[in-house]
N, C-alpha and C positions, 0 to 999 in steps of 0.2 A: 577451396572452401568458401562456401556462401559466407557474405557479411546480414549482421545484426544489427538490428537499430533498437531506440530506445527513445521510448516514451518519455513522459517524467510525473514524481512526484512520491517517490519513500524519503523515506531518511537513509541516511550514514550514521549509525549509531552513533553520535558525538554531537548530533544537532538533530536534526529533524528528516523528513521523508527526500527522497530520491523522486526518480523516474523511471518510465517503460521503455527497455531497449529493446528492441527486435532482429530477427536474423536476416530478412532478404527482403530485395525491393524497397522498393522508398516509404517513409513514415506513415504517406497517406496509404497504404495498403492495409493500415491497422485500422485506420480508425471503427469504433463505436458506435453502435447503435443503442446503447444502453442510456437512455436516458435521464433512471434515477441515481445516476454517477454525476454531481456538481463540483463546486467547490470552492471552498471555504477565503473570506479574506479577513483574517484577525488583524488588526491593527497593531505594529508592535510586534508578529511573531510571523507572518508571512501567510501566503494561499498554500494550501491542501487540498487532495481530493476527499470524498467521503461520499455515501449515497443514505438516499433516503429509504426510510424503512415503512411499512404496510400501515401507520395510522396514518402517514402524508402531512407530517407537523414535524418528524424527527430526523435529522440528520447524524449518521451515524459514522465517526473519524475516530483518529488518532489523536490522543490524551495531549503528546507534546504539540497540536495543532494549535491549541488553546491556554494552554499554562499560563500562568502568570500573567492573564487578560482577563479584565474584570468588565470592562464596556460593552458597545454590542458591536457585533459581527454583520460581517454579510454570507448570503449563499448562495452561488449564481446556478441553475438550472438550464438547459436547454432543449425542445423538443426535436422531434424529427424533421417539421419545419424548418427548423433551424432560428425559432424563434426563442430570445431569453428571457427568465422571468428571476427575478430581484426577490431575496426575504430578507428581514434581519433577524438575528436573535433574540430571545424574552431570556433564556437561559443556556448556560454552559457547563456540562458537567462532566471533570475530565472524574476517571476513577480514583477513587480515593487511596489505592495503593501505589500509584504511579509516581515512582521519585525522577524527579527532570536530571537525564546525563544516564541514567540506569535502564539502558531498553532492556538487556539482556534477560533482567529480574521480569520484564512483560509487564501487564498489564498498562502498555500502550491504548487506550481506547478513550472514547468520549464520545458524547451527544449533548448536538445543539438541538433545542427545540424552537422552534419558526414561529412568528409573530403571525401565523395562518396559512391552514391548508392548503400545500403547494398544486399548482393549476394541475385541472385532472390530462392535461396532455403527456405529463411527466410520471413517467411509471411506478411502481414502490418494489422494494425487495424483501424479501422476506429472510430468515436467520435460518444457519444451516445449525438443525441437532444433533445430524449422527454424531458425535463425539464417538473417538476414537476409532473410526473409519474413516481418515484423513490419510495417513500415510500411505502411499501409492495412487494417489485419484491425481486426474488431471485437473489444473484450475486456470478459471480465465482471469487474467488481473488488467485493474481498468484504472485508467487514471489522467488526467491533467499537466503531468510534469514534463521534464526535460525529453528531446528525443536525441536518436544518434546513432551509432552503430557499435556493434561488443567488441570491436577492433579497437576503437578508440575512443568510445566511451560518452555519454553525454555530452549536451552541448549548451553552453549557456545561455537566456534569451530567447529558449525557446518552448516555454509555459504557455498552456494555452488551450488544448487542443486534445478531445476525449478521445485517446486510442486504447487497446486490448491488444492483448496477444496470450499464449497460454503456456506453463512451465509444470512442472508435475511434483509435488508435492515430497521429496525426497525425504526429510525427517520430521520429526511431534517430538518436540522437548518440552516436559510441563504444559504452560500456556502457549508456547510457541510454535510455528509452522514454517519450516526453513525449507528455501530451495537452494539452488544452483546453477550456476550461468553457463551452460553449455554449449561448447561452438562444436562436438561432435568427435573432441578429440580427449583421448584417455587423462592427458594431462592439466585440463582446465574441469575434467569432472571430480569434484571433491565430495560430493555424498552418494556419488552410485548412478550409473546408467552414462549415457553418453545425451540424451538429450530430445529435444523432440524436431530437431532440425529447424527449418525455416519460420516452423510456427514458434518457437522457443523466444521470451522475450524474460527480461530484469527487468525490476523499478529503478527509477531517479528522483533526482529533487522535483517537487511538487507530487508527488504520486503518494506521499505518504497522507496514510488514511484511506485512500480508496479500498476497492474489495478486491479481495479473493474469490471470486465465486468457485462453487462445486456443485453440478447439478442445476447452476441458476442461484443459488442460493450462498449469501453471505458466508464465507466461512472462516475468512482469516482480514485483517485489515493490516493495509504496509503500514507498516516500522521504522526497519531499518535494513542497511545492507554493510556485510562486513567483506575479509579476506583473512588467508590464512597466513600469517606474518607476525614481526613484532617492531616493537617502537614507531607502532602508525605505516610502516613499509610493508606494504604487500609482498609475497615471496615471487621472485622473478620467474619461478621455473614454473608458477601455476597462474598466475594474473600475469593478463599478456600485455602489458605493459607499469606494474610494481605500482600502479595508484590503487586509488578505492575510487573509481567513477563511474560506476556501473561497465566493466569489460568483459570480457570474458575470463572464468576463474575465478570470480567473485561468486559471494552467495548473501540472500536477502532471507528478511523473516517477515512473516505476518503477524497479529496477533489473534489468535485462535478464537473463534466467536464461539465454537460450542462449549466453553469453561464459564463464557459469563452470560450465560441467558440468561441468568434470574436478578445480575443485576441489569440487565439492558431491561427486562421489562418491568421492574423494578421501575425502572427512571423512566417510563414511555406510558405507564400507565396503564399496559395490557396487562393480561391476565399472566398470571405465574407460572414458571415452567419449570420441574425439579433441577436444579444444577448438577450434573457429570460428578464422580466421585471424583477427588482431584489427582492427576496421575503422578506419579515420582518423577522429578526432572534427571536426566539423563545429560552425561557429558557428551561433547563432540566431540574432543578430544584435538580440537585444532587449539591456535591463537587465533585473537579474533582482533583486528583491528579494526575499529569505527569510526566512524568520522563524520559528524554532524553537517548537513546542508541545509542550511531554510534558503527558500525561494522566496522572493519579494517583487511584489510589482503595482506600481501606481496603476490606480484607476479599475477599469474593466471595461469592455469594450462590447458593443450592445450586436 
């Protein structure tokens, strides 16, 4: 069986975003070309990824990237040069429904807006609408956080560094977009299918807030990452090693961008887009345990 590695940067529900793990070959086999994928350094609450959306002012992450930060931020960019370009914050606007500790409930999300139009070398992403043609697409999930491998899970200290990889969108509960981490074996698949093999990657710490794309287009933003257990213990017989650190047997959410158009553009100052009827949320019928990681790191590095 191929190993996986992993990126970084969702959360573990209980704190903040995780990272991208991936299946085969070494970390640098992921990396990104995505360059309106940055990310975020709140003071107080740790770096996220997040990408910037089509006015090229707005950065668009996860709610708990921000919470209970009232100063300003930074947003580190870089091009395909490999050159980085530095913003700070004017404002922070996490969703006004977002209780901190409560991913499950969703709306996870938020937008920094930039003290000026980020340099035109760094590309913009635009918002995925299909609502409700989300479960069964493939998606690319891009981020900044921890890497490593689904055998043994994340690794710390190693924030930094824009990789992708792509997982397929297994469930739509209400707001939310749940996958699953699958290393190709019936028993680490818990929402169906076996997996996409080598391309198959999970979030880690630091990768919360980054995209989901579908299509190229925004469509879900990390969260968090849970497992099927209880009292915080993963169940041994499906998480291949009983932690929550992005392994295999684990499974992560996004937070669904086509439920809240109307308030992203709402806060971006584009034009209005009707909001998706709201769907019933549905059980998964597991235990979910969570477990909060923020990522923290002095400085940034040019």
């Amino acid at each position: 069986m191929s190993k996986k590695y992993l990126f970084a940067s969702i959360i573990f529900i209980a704190s903040q975003a995780s990272a991208i793990v991936v299946s085969s070959g070494t970390p640098d086999n992921y990396l990104s070309a995505q360059t309106a994928v940055g990310f975020s350094n709140v003071p107080s609450v740790g770096l996220c990824s997040g990408s910037l959306l089509a006015t090229g002012q707005h950065f668009l992450t996860a709610a708990h990237c921000i919470l209970g930060y009232s100063g300003a931020a930074t947003v580190t960019f870089t091009n395909s040069l490999g050159a980085n370009f530095y913003y700070t914050s004017t404002a922070m606007i996490a969703h006004p429904n977002f209780v901190a500790g409560q991913y499950i409930a969703g709306n996870d999300i938020a937008i920094i807006k930039l003290n000026q139009q980020v340099d035109a070398s760094i590309n913009r992403l635009s918002l995925y609408t299909g609502g409700g043609n989300e479960q069964g697409s493939e998606a690319t999930l891009i981020g900044y956080g921890r890497t490593g491998v689904g055998t043994t899970g994340s690794i710390a200290g190693t924030f930094g560094t824009r990789r992708e990889g792509q997982n397929v969108v297994d469930n739509v509960t209400g707001n939310l977009l749940y996958f699953d981490f699958d290393n190709g074996n019936a028993a680490q698949s818990t929402l169906g299918g076996l997996g996409l093999g080598t391309r198959e990657v999970s979030i880690a710490q630091g990768d919360s807030g980054g995209p989901a794309l579908i299509n190229g287009k925004i469509a879900g933003i990390n969260s968090f990452i849970t497992c099927v257990g209880s009292g915080g213990v993963c169940l041994s017989t499906i998480d291949v090693d009983s932690t929550l650190n992005s392994t295999f047997g684990e499974q992560f959410a996004t937070t669904r961008v086509s439920t809240y158009l109307t308030w992203i553009n709402q806060n971006t100052f584009e034009s209005s887009v009707p909001e998706p009827s709201t769907y019933a949320t549905g059980l998964l019928g597991l235990v979910i345990c969570l477990a909060k990681a923020r990522k923290t790191r002095n400085g940034s590095s040019s």
